[in-house]
N, C-alpha and C positions, 0 to 999 in steps of 0.2 A: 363511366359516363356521368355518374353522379359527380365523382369528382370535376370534372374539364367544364359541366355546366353550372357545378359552384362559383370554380374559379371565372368561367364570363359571368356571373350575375352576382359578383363579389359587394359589388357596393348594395344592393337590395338587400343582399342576403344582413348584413351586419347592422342596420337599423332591426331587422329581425332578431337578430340577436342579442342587441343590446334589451329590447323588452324580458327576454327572460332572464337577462344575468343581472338587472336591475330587481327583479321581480325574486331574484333567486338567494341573493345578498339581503334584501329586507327578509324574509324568511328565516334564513340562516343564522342573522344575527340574533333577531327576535328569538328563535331557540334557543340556540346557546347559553345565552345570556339568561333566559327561563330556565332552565338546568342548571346551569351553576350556579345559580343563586337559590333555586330548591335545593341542592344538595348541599352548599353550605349552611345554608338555616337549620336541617336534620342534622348535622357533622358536628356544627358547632353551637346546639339546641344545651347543651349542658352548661356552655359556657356563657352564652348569654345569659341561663339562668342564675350561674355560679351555685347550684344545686342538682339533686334529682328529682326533687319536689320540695316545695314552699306549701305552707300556710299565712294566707295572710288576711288581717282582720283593720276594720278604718275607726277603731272603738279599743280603750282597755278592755283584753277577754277579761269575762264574768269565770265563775268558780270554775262551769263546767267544761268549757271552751280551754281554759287552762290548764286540767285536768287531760282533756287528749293532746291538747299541746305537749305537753311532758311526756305522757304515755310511751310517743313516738321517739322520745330524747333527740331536743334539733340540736343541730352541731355549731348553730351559730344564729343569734340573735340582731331584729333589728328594729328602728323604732326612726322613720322618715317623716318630716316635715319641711314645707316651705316658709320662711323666716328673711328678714334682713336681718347682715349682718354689717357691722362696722370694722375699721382696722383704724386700731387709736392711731398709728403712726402718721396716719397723712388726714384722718378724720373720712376717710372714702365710706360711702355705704352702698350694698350691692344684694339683690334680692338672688338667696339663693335655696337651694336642695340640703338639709342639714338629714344626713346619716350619722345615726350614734348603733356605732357596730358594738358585741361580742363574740368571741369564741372565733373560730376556723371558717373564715371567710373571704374568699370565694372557694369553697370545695373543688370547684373545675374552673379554667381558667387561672390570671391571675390578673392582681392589683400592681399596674406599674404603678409609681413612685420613682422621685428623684432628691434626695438619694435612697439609692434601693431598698436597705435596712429600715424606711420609716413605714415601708406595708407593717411592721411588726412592733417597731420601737413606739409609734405614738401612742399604742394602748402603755406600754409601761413609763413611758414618758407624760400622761393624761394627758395630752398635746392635741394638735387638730393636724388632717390632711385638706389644703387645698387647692383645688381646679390651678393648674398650672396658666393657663391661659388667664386665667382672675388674676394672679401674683403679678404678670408680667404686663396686665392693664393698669394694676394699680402701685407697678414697683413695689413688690412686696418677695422677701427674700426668708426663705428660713431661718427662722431666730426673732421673727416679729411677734408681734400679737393680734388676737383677730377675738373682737366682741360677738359672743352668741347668746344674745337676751341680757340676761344680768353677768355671765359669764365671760371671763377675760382669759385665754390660757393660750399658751404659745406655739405658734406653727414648727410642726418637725421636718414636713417636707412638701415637696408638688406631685399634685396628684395628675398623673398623665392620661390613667385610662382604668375604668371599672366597670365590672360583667354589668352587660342591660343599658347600659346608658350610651346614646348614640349624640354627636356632635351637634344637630338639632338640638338634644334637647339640653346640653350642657349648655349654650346659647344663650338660651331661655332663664332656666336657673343653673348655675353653676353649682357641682357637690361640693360640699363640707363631709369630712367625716372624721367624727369624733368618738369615744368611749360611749359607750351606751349607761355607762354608770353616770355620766357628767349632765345628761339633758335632764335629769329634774333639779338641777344647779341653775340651768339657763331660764326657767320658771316663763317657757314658751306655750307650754299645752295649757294653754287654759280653756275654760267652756268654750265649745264651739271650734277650736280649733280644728285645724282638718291636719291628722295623723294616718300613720299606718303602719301598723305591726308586723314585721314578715320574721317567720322561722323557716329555717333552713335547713334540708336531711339528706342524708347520703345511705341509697338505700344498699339493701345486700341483694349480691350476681342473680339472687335467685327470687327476686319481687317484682309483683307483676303490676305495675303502676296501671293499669286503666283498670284491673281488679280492688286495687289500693281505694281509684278516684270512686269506682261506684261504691265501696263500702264506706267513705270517711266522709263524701260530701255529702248525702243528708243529713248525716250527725253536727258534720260543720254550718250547715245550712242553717240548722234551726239554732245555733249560737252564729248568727251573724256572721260566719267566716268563710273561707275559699280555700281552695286545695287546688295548687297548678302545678301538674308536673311540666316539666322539662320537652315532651314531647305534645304537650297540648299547649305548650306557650310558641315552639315552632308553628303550629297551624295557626294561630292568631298572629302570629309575625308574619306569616306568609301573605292571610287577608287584609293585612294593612295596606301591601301594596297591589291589591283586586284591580282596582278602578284602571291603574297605571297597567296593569298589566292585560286587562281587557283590552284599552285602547291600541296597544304593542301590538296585539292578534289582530283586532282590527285593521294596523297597519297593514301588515304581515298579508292579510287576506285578501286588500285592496290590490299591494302593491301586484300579486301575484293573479289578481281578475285582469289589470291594467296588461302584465304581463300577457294572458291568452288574450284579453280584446286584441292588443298588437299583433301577434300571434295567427289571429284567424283571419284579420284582414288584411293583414299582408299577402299572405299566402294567399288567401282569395283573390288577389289581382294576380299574383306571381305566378302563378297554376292558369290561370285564364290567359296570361299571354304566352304560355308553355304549349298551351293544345294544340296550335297548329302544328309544333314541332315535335310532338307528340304521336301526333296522325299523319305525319309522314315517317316516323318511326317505325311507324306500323304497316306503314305500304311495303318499306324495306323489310319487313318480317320480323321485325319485335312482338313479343307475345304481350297480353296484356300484364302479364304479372313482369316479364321484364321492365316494363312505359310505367307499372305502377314503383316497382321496389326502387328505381332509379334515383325517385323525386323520393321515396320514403327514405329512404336511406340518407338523402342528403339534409330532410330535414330534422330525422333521428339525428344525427351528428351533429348538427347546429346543437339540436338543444342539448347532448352532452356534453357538448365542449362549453355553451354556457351556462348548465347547472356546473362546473368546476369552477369556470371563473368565475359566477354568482356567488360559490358555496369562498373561493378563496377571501372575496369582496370580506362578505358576510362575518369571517374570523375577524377579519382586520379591523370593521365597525364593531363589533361584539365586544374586543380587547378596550376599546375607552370606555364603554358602559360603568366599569367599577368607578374610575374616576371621576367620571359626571356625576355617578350617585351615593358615595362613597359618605357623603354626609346625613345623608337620608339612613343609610343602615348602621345599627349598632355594633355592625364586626364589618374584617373587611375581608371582600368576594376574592375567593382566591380563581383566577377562571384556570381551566382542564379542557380540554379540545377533544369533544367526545364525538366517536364516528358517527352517532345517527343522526344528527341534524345535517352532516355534510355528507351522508350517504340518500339520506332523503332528498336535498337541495339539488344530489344531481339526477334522481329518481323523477321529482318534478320536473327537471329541464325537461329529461325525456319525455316524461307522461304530455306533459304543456303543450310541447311542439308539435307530438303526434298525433294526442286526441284532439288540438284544437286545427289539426293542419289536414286531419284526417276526411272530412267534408268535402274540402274542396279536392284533395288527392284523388276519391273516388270519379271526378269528374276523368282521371288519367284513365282510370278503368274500363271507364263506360265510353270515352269519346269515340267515333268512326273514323276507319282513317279516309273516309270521302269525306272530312273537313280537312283534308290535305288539297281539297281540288276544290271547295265552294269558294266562292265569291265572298258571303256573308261574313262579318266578323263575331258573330254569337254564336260563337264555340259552345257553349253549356251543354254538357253530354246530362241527357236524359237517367238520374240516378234511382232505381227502382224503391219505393216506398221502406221495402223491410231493410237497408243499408241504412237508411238514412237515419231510421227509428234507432235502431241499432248506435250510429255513432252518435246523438241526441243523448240517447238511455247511458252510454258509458263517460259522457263529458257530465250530465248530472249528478253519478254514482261521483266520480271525481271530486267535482265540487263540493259533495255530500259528505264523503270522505274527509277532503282536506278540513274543510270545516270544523266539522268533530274533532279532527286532533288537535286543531288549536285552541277549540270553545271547552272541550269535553263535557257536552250538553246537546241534546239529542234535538230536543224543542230546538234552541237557539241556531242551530247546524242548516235542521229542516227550514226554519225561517229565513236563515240568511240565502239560502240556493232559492226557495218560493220568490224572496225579493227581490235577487240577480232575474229568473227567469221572465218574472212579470216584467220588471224595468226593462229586459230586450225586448220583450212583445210590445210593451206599447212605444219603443220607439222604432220597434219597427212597422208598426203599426202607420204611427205617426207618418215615416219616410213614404209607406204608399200611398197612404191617404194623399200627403202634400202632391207625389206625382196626380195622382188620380185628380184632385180638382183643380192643377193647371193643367192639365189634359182638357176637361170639364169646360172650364170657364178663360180658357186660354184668352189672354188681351192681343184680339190681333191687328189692336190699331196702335200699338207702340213701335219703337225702330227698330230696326232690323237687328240689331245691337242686342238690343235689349229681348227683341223675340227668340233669336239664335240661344240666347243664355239659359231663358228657359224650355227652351225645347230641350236641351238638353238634360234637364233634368226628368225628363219621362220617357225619351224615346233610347231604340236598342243602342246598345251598351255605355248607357247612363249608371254615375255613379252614386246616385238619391240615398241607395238601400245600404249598402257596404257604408258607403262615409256618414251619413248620419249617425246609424248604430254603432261606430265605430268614435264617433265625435261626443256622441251622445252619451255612450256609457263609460268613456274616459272622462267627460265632464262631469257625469254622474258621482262618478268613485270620487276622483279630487275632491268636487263639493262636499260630499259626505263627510270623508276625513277633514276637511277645513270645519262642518257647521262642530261635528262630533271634536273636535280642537275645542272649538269655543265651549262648548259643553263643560266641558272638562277645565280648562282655564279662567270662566264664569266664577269657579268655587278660589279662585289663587289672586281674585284682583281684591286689593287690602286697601280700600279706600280711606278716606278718614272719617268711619263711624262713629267716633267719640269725639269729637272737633269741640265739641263744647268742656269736656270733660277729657285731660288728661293725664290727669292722677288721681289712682283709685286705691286707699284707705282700706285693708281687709282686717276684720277680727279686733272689730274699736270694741270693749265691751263698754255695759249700760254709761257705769261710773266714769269712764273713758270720754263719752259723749259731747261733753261742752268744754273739757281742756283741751280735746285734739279739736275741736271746731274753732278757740281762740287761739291756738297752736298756727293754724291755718292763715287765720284771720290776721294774727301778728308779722305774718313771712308778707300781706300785702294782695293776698289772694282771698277769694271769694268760695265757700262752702256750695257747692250747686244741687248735692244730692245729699242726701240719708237715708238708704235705702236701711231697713229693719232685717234680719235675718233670721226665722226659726227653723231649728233643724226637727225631723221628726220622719218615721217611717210609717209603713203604710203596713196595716193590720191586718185589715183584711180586703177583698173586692169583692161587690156583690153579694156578700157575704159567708166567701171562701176563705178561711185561714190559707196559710203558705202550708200547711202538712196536706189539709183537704184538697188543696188545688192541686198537688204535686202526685195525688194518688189518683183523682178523676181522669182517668183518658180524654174525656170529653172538653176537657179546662184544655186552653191552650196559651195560657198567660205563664210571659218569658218569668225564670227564677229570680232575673234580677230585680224587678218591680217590687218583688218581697223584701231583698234582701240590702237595698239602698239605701243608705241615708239622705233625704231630701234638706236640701238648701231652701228653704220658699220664704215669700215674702205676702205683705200686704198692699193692695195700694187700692184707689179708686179709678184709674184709668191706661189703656194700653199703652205701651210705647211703640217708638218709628218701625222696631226690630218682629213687631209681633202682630196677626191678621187673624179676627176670628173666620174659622172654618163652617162650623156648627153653633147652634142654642146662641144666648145673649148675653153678655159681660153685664154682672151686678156689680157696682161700684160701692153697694154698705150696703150692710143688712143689721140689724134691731136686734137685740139679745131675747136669745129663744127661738129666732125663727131658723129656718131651715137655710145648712152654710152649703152657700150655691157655688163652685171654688172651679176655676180654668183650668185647664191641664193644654199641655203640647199633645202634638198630634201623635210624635212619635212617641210618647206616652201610652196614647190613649190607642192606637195599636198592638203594643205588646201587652199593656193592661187587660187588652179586649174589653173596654168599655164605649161605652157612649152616651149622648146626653140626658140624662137622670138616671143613669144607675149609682149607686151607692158605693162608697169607699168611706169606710173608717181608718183614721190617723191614730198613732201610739208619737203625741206630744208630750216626751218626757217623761213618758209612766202615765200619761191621760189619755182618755180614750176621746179621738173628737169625729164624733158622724156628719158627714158631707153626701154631697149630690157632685154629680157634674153638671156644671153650670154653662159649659161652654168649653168649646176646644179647638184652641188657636196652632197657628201654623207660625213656627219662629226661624227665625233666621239666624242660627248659631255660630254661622259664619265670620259675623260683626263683632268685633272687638269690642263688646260692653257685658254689662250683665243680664243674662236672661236668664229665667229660670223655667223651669218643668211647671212648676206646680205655681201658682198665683190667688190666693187667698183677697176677701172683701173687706173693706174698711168696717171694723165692730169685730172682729173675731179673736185676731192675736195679739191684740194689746198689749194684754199683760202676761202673754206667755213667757215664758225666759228665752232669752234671743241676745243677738251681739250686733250690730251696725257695719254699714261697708259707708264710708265718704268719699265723695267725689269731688275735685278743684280741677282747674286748670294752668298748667303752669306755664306763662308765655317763652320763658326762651330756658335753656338746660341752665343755667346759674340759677334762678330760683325754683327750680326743680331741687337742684342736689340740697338748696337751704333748707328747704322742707323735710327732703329725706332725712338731714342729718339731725336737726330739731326733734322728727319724729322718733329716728331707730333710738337716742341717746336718751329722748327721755322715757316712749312707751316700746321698750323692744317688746313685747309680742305682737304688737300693727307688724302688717304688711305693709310694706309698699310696692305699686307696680307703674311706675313711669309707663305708660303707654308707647309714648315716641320711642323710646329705648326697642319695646316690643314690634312696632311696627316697623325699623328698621333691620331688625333682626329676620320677621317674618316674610318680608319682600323680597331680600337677599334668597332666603331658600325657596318661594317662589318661584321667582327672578330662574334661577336652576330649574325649576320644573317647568317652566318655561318653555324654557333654552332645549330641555330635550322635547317636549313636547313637540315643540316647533320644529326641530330638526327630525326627528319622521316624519311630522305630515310633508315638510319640504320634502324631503328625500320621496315619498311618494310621487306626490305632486311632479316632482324631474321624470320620474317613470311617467306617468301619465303622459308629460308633454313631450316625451319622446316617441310614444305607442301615436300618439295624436299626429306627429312628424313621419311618423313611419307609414301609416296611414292612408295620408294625403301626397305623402312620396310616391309612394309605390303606386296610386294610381296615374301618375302622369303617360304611365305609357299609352293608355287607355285612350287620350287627348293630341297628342301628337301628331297621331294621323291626320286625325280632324283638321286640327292647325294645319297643315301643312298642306291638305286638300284647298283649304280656303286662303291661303296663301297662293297657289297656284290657279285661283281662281280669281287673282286681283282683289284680295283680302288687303287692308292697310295692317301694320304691323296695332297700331292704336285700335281699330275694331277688336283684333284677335283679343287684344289685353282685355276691353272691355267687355267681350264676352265671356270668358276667362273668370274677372272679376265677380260680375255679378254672380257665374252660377257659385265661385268658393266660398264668397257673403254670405250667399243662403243658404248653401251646405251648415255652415259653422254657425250663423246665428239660429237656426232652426235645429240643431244636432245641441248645441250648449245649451240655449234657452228650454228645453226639453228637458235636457241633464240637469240642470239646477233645481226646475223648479220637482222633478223626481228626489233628487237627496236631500231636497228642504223638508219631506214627508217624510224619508227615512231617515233623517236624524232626530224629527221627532220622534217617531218609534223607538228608536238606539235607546233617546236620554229616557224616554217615560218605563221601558221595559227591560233593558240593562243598566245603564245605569242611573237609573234611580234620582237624576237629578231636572231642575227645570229649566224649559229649553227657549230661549228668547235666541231670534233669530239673527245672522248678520248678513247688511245688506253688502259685506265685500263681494260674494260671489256673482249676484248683480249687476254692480259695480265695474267690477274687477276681472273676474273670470268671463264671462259676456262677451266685453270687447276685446281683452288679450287673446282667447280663445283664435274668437273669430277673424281678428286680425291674420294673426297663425294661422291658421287655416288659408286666410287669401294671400298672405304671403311666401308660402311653401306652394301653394298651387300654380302662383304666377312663375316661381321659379322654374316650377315642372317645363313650361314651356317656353324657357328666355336661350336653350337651344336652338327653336323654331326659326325664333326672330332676327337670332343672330346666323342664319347660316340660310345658303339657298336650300328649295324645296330638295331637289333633287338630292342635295347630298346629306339632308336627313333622313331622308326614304332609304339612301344605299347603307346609311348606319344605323339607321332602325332593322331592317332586314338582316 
């Protein structure tokens, strides 16, 4: 029976279905792809490090630092900075990553090279490896030469690919890597420069690195340095991609609400035009658990066979994932087709179909079979209070459930089912009330047209409650994942922040100052900035050393506040990028008086300070006492320079400090004039073309983008399927009607218009509700997950509004373009 009544109600049944194999494929994928990309980050956590643990220090270690450094015997030595370098052959200059390696490196993993023998030869050749991709921009061939500061020494081979470094960020700065004996040849470190030391160890089968980490980092701590094994740089690789992978669940848990909305209100019309034939089922002597298992059984099977086809979908999208993101990771995903996201995927079909189909099914239970002989067409069989509780309590645990496995956060879980459940009540709320006050305040001096349309939105078997909530919380979920899009895509748009300023001068020292300024000035270009640069760490807060804070349970200031070296500057006024929060921006203060000094906000959080608590600075071996002055909120997003920490005109004068310059270079030919003026005569400046950067940073955007967009699309298609399925499946409901008032001397044009108007107001009263509901929940999203801020778009307005609701009236009118086209008579004998 289940079967024969599948097969007549084939076409119903399969918009039904496609909601959950839509719903079941975003799941699927999103797993997968969550698992294979955890398990290679753990798998291949060594080789990303090319170690089992590092030390690594942004300073020469001092005696003692040195002293455990050795202790440990690291296997391989390293010593990184960013630098321009030249290639005399064609005169090119190009800012890049200079490694000067020793010893046995990568331990795990390895160093391709082309030809293969130069991972090994260009230390005994003192030669250089460089970025393959750099050779082949600037035709440059093995056997050339490549300038590093004052140093000239000849390329051995192309470097294809080295543990840690991901195509990002080769991009950005391309590696060099050279002898670790040759960089104090190249006479690049000078004050101020920004270095970094990493030593390299390969422990023994029987060392327990997170026993290792708690015994060596406070010793390293109080000499400035860091201890990262191999397995703690996997959990930080993992949280780089939180944000992306939040939004993924997100999807994932929209697609699959979309999925039950369709779900329940399909099957709430599909069940209601079943009872009569249900209750004559039951005249003929069907029991109720046969009238019930019939209809369960057919809709168990829907959603197994579409959790398979969701779970098959779901492989097939999961399989592009490495190569959409393949630039974004510093190794590549190798994907493994693991049973429990596709044993789950088809778990959910079934769970979906049953628990959301299971409400209306009970109506099969309860029905009488004396609505085999009533007149009336409001079949609703009377469902006793503790059933209903019952299926309520097991679609929340559900949703409670799923939640948690995708958030694994209990808070976040409970919130999101509180915010699903609230969002159905007030629009179902909404649906009665709207009946209730045209009931109420009914217009009964409009046309007959027009009164017909809304009577039907209140009287018996009106569809106000089913299609609104239905309209409503598919519009809801889309909105959502579209404002929660732009959330997320807000932080990826790369305007042109530095428009004024597009070439920026790093690591000018004092003496430096006025020959790179007429340096500048000779290429035809204008000096726009000089910003002052002192470097200095922070001593103590409120007058907690870093040993004392770290023994107080009650301190809860992050370790790195201590162990940072600050970049800060002076000036007398904020810039575009920066907004005070708190307290009031002093632009100078008088020798002797109290140094009132800005900090960023996300400073002044992990510091746990606030405005006039006290921080002393360690300036170079001086001790300098400050206040906080004020505490601005920055926007680090902008391509210029911002700093932490912002000092008042009279303080650092004459501290020792280096300069950053800024010009603007109108078109890339006097860009490169500059570069090559500056690397040839001051190779330790940096330089960083801007334009160069924000072309580079757009393009990998541009990709985060592109997938961004393609889940919320792929959503959004669920949605407007569930919303199709909907408004289908209640046609049968209207039929009659039509076809009563047809045979009443109805014109085909009344039927339309009354038709029209009630599916208008369904859709703009079911959207309009949805929208302006996930304009509150994507504020909550951005303020309480993700952490970012939320400026509103008025697409969904706009855009979803009327597309919506169009949809809605044009799937509705279809429902009854059967009526129109055929006599009354011989739609009653095929509706029957």
């Amino acid at each position: 029976m289940a079967w024969r009544d599948a097969k007549a109600s084939r076409v119903r049944l399969v918009l039904f279905m496609a909601s959950i194999v839509l719903g079941i494929a975003a799941v699927v994928s999103i797993q997968l792809f969550r698992d294979n990309l955890q398990d290679n980050i753990q798998q291949q956590s060594k080789s990303l490090m090319g170690a089992d643990y590092l030390i690594d220090i942004n300073e020469t270690p001092n005696e003692r630092a040195q002293a455990i450094i050795d202790s440990l015997k690291p296997v391989a030595t390293e010593v990184n900075f960013v630098s321009m370098i030249a290639f005399p052959k064609n005169g090119g200059t190009k800012l890049v990553r200079v490694r000067g390696l020793e010893g046995t490196f990568p331990i795990y993993g390895k160093m391709k090279t082309q030809p293969e023998d130069a991972t090994t030869s260009y230390q005994e050749d003192q030669g250089a490896l460089v970025d393959a991709t750099l050779m082949l921009q600037y035709n440059i061939v093995p056997g050339d030469s490549i300038k590093v500061g004052q140093l000239t020494l000849p390329i051995i081979g192309a470097l294809n690919s080295l543990p840690g470094s991901s195509a990002v960020m080769s991009s950005v700065a391309p590696p060099v890597v050279i002898p670790y004996g040759l960089v104090p040849k190249t006479e690049l470190l000078q004050f101020g420069s920004r270095k970094e030391y990493q030593y390299y160890y390969k422990a023994d089968a029987q060392t327990d690195l997170e026993q290792l980490e708690d015994v060596l980092e406070p010793m390293l701590d109080a000499e400035n340095a860091d201890l990262d094994t191999h397995t703690s740089t996997s959990r930080r690789l993992g949280r780089r991609y939180e944000n992306m992978g939040k939004f993924l669940n997100l999807v994932a848990f929209i697609a699959l609400l979309l999925g039950c909305v369709g779900i329940a209100s399909s099957v709430h019309i599909y069940i209601r035009e079943k009872l009569k034939h249900i209750a004559v089922l039951k005249c003929l002597g069907a029991s109720r658990r046969q009238s019930f298992l019939i209809y369960l059984i057919q809709i168990a099977g829907i959603g197994i066979i579409g959790g398979c086809i969701g779970g098959l979908i779901g492989i097939g999208i999961q399989e592009s994932f490495p190569y959409i993101l393949k630039e974004f990771l510093p190794f590549d995903v190798t994907i493994s087709i693991t049973a429990q996201p596709i044993i789950m995927g088809i778990v959910l079909g079934f769970l979906m179909a049953v628990l959301f189909a299971l409400l209306s099914l009970l109506n099969t239970w309860y029905v009488s079979p004396l609505s085999a002989l009533r007149i009336s067409d409001d079949n609703n069989a009377i469902q006793p209070k503790l059933a209903r509780f019952a299926v309520f309590g097991a679609i929340i645990l559900f949703l409670f459930l799923f939640s948690y496995w995708l958030l694994r956060h209990v808070p976040y879980a409970i919130a999101f089912v509180v915010g699903v459940l609230i969002t159905f009540a007030i629009l179902a709320g909404i649906a009665k009330l709207t009946m209730r006050m045209i009931k109420v305040w009914f217009p009964k001096s409009l046309g007959y047209t027009t009164r017909q349309s809304l009577l039907n939105l209140f009287r018996p078997n009106n569809q106000t409650l089913v299609l609104i909530v239905a309209i409503g919380l598919g519009t809801f979920l889309i909105s959502t994942l579209y404002f929660t899009k732009d959330i997320l895509l807000s932080k990826t748009e790369v305007g042109n922040t530095a428009q004024s300023a597009n070439i920026i001068l790093l690591d000018v020292q004092p003496e430096q100052g006025v020959a790179i300024s007429k340096t500048i000035t000779d290429n035809n270009l204008e000096v726009i900035n000089n910003i002052p640069l002192v470097t200095m760490r922070i001593h103590s807060v409120k007058g907690l050393v870093s040993n004392v804070a770290e023994q107080d349970s009650t301190v809860h200031i992050r370790r790195w506040v201590y162990n940072h070296e600050f970049r800060t500057t002076y000036r007398d006024s904020l810039i575009a990028s920066e907004e005070i929060l708190e307290g009031e921006w002093t632009p100078k203060v008088a020798s002797g008086d109290v140094i009132p000094i800005s900090i960023s906000d996300n400073l002044a959080e992990d510091a746990q300070v606030r405005v006039g608590d006290p921080i002393v600075f360690n300036v170079q071996g001086v001790l300098m006492e400050t206040v906080v002055g004020s505490i601005r909120m920055v926007d680090w997003g902008q391509l210029q320079l911002n700093f932490s920490i912002v000092f008042p005109k009279g303080v650092l004068e004459n501290a020792p400090q280096f300069n950053v310059l800024t010009t603007n270079a109108p078109n890339e030919a006097s860009s490169a004039d500059l570069q090559r003026d500056v690397v040839a005569n001051y190779p330790n400046v940096t330089v960083i073309d801007l334009r160069q950067v924000y072309t580079i940073v757009e393009d990998i955007l541009s990709k985060v983008t592109w997938i961004i967009n393609f889940m919320a699309f792929f959503s959004i298609l669920t949605g407007i399927i569930v919303l199709i399925g909907s408004v289908r499946t209640s046609k049968y409901q209207r039929i009659k009607e039509s076809v009563l008032l047809r045979t009443l001397g109805a014109k085909n044009k009344q039927i339309l218009k009354i038709s029209a108007l009630e599916y208008v107001l369904l859709g703009l009263i079911g959207s309009l509700v949805g929208i302006i509901l996930a304009l509150l929940s994507a504020m909550l999203l951005a303020v309480f997950v993700f952490n970012e801020p939320f400026v509103p778009s008025v697409v969904p307005f706009l855009v979803f509004l009327p597309v919506i609701s169009l949809l809605v009236l044009g799937i509705g009118l279809s429902n009854i373009r059967g009526v129109l086209q055929s006599s009354p008579l011989e739609v009653l004998r095929r509706e029957v």
